[in-house]
N, C-alpha and C positions, 0 to 999 in steps of 0.2 A: 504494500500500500504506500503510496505519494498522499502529498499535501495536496495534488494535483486531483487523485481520486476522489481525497474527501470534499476540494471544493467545488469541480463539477458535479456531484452527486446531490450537494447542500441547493448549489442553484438550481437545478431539477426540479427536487422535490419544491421549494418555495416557487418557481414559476409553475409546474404543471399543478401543484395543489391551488394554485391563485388563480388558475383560469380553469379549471374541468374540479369542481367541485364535486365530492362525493365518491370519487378516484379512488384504488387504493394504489399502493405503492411498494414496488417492493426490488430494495436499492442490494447489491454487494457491499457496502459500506456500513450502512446503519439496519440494515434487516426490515421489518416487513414493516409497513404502516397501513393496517386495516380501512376499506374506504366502508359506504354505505351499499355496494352494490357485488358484483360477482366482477369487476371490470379492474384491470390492476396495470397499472405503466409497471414495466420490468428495464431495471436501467442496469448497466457494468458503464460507469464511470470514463474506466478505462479501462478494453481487454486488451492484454498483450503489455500487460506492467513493463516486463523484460524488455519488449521492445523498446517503449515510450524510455524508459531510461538511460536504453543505448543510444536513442539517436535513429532508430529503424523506424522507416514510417510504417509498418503494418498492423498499428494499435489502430483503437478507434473507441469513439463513445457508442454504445450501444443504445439504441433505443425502442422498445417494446410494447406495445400493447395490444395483452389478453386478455379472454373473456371466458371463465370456467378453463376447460384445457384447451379451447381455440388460442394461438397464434392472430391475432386480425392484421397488424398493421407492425412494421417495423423499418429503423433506418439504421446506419452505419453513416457515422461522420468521421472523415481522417482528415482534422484542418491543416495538417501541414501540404498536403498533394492536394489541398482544394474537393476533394469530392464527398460527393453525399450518395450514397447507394439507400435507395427508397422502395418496399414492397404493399401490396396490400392486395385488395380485389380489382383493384381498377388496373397494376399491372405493375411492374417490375421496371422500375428507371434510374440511370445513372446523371447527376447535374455534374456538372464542373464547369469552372470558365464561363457561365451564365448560358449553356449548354445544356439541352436534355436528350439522351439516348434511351430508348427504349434497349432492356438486357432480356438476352436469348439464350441459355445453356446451351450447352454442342450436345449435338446426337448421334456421340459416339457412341455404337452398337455394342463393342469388343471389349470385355474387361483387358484382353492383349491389345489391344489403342489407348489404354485411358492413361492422364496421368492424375496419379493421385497425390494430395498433400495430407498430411500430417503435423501438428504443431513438435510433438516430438514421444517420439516411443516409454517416454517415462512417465506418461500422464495416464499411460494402463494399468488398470488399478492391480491385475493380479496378472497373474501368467497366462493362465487360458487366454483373458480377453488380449493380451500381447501376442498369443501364439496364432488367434482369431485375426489380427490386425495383418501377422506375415502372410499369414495363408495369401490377402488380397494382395497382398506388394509383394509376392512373391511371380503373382500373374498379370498382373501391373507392364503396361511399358514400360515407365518411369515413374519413381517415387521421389518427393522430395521433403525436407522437414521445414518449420518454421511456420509463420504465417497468420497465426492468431485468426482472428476475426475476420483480415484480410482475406485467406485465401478462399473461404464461403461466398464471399463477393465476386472473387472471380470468377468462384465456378457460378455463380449469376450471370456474369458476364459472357460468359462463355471462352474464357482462358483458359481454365482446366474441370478436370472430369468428375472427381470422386474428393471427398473430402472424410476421414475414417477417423474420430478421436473419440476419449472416455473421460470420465470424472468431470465430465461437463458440468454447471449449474443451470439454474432455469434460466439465470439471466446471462450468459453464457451464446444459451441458442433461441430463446427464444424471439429475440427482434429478428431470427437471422432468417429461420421458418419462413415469415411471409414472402421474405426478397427471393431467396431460393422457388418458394411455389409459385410465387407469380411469374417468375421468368422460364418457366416449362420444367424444372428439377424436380424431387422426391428427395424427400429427409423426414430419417422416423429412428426409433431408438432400436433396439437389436430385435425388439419381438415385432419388429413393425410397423410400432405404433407411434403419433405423434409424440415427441420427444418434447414436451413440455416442461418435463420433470428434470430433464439433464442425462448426466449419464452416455452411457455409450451410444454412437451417433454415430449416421452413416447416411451422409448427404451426396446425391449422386446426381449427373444430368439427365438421367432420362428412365422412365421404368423399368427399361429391359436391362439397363445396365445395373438400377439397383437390384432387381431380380440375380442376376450374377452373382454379386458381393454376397447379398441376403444367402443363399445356395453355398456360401464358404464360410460363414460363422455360424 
């Protein structure tokens, strides 16, 4: 934790509780703040501490909002490279440079075409789910590590294929959910299901490819 997390976190909570009343909230930093309704903003500050401290831009403030265990809406801001990665029902868009792009996952067919990222093989909480992780990067084109919150974007984007990690929180993945679904991808927890909760996570660009992965853990 930075002084950084905790004060993006503090303006959060004081602007989104001042304008959407009734909210609840539930920060990485200061833990849950109960609203009046079933409807919760899920914020990470900043995901990717390591990065943000090195100097890497691939952190980002996360920002979330759910409703029971729906995902509805979520963004990704990295103010150093200017962009805002935005998801919801209406669709999946990247701004920069006063720019809007609509984002498209690849539909790469092949688990032998995909490339997959990973933040890093020590974030698997036991051995099985590490053994679960090779099996896919061992059929993988290319693998590579790093990437926090960033590389879920890409594969929004359509940069890369598969994104495989564990010991997730909710606020972790869940602003990340909408951007992914909205731009054509599939992300669910190991049994399949929406990964609201955290945990092990297997966000992919296309069904048949997460159908593959799913088939190797």
């Amino acid at each position: 934790m930075t002084c950084a997390d905790r004060a993006i976190e503090a303006y959060l909570r004081e602007e989104l509780g001042r304008r959407f009343h009734g909210f609840g909230f539930i920060g990485e930093e200061d833990g849950v703040t109960p609203g009046d309704s079933d409807i919760n903003w899920v914020v990470d500050p900043i995901d990717g501490t390591k990065a943000f401290i090195s100097g890497f831009p691939t952190w980002g403030i996360l920002l979330g909002l759910q409703q029971g265990d729906r995902a509805l809406a979520g963004l990704m801001c990295q103010p150093v490279t200017g962009e805002l990665f935005y998801g919801s029902a209406a669709g999946a868009f990247l701004r920069q440079a006063g720019q809007m792009v609509a984002m498209q996952t690849r539909q790469t067919a092949r688990l032998e075409e995909a490339l997959l990222y990973c933040t890093h093989e020590s974030m698997f909480a036991n051995e099985d789910n590490l053994a679960r992780f090779r099996r896919v990067a061992a059929q993988a084109r290319l693998q590579r590590f790093g990437g926090d919150c960033y590389s879920y974007c890409m594969l929004a984007l359509g940069q890369i294929d598969l994104v495989v990690e564990d010991t997730l929180q909710p606020y972790d993945i869940v602003p990340l959910i909408p951007i992914i679904e909205a731009a054509g991808g599939v992300v669910t927890d190991i049994q399949g299901k929406t990964p609201v909760a955290g945990g092990f996570v297997i966000a992919a660009a296309n069904r048949q490819l997460h159908e593959q992965v799913m088939s190797l853990i």
